[in-house]
C-alpha positions, 0 to 999 in steps of 0.5 A: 500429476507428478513427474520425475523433474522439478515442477514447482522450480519449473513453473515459479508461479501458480498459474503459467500461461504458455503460447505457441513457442512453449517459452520456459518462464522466467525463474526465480533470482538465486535458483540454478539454471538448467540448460534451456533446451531441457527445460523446453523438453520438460514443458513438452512432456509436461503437456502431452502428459496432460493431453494424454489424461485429458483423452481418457477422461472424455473418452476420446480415441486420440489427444487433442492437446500435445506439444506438437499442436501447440507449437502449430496453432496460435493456442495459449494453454493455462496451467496449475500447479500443486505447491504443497509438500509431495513425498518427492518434494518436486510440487504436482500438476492439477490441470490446464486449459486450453483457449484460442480464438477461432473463425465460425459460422454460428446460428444465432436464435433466429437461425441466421449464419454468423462469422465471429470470432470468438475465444474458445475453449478447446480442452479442460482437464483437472486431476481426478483427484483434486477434483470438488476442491475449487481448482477448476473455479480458479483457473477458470476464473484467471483465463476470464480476467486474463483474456478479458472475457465474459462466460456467455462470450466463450464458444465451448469445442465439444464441452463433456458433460461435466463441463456443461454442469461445471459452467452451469453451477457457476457461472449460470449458463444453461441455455444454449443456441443449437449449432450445426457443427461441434461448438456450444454457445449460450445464451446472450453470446450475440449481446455485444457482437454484430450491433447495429447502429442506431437510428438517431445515429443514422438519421443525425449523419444524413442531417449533417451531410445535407447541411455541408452540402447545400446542392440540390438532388436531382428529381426522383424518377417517376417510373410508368404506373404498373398494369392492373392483372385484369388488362393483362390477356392470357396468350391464346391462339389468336393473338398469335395469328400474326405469326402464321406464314403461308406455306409455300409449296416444294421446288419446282412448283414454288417457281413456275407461277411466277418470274423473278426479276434477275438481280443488277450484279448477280452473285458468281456460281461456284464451280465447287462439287460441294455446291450445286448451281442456282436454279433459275425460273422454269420456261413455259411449256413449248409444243413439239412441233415448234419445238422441231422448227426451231431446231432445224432453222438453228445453224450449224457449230462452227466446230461441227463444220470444222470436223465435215470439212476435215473428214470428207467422207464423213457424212452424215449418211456414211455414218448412219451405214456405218452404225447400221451394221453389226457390232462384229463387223463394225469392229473389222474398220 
């Protein structure tokens, strides 16, 4: 892939790997120095020209790489150049790949989740027409001695069809442990994560912490032995006897029988509407004639005797006449 400014001044070694901050690289002793502004401006075009052929290739609808995600995202990008004479004698790029490391949660064999943290490959791209000639073996090659990886180790983002031959004829990795989500793992990438410690390890810890400390452990705690399932009864109407209570019957009936004894400071009545006053204990059934007796025994209210004294014609046989007559002739006093 050729381009209208000096690649091979641009990127003085082979292989140049950018971060984040799309730094140019530092330039040959005796070579003129371009404003640094443009050389930043053509490593940006550099790598959204990539991303762009990158999209093609894997038949997606939009780039993955550009120079905008690589300046917002920690992704560190390897690319190759083509050093040998052009027609414009300004040197080609052949392709890039683009690595970072990611949080996910992976299943491993046993179908278990797993936070890791593994360097992924996020995009690899060669020039279709330098493709079959070793270029992506050894660009391949410098990211794993660069970033210190093993292939089984590397978490794979969407990996095309090519790229799953490409691994395949070199590096051996066929395998794969299915995920839930668009990343490929291959086998033996649980070898060196997650290790447990082992037991002679644990067991020579314990055995150093008992001789530093020589005090005693408390007895353990003997719990009750456990029930046997045949003593246990099924919940039956009969063990529930104990919960049935006699039905008393509605008021007044419930309170007649019997004579409850006042309490020795009984609580105050309200006088609100909202709460009707305590019914006390019936009294038994008086006769009527007894009942008459003890009506005409009862003296006088002191303020009925106020009323006859005050109105001396008021007796009680005056207004029996007064009341016997007519509603016409009642209204005429």
């Amino acid at each position: 892939m050729e381009f209208q400014f000096d690649v091979d001044a641009l990127f003085p070694e082979r292989i140049t790997v950018l971060d984040q901050h799309l730094r140019p690289p530092a330039r040959r002793p005796g070579t003129t120095t371009p404003a640094r502004v443009d050389l930043q401006q053509q490593i940006m075009t550099i790598i959204d020209e990539l991303g762009k052929a990158s999209a093609k290739a894997q038949n997606l609808s939009a780039p993955i790489t550009s120079a905008s995600r690589m300046q917002s995202n920690r992704h560190v990008v390897y690319i190759l150049k083509d050093s040998s004479a052009r027609p414009a004698g300004k040197g080609a790029i052949i392709g890039f790949i683009k690595v970072g490391y990611k949080k996910l949660f992976v299943l491993d064999d046993r179908e278990a989740h797993n936070e890791v943290e593994p360097l992924c490959i996020l995009d690899f791209y060669i020039h279709e027409s330098v493709q079959r000639h070793g270029h992506g073996r050894e660009l391949f090659q410098y990211m794993l001695q660069k970033e210190r990886v093993e292939p089984h180790q590397l978490a794979i983002d969407r990996p095309s069809q090519k790229l799953l031959k490409f691994l395949n004829k070199h590096y051996n990795l066929e395998t794969t442990v299915p995920q839930v989500n668009n990343f490929v793992i291959f086998e033996g990438f649980f070898a060196h994560q997650h290790r447990p410690p082992a037991p002679s390890l644990r067991a020579t810890r314990h055995s150093r912490a008992a001789a530093v400390d020589p005090t005693p452990t408390a007895p353990a705690r003997k719990l009750p032995p456990k029930r046997a399932e045949g003593d246990i009864k099924p919940y039956s109407s009969s063990d529930r006897e104990f919960l049935k209570v006699a039905v008393e019957p509605p008021w007044p009936l419930n309170r007649a029988p019997r004579r409850a004894t006042p309490p020795a400071h009984p609580p105050p009545r309200s006088s609100s509407l909202g709460n009707s006053p305590e019914r006390g204990p019936l009294r038994p059934f008086v006769p009527e004639q007894e009942l008459l007796r003890s009506l005409r025994l009862c003296p006088p209210h002191p303020t009925a005797r106020l009323l006859l004294a005050a109105d001396p014609g008021g007796s009680p046989a005056q207004r029996r006449r007064t009341s016997s007559l007519p509603r016409s002739e009642e209204s005429r006093y």
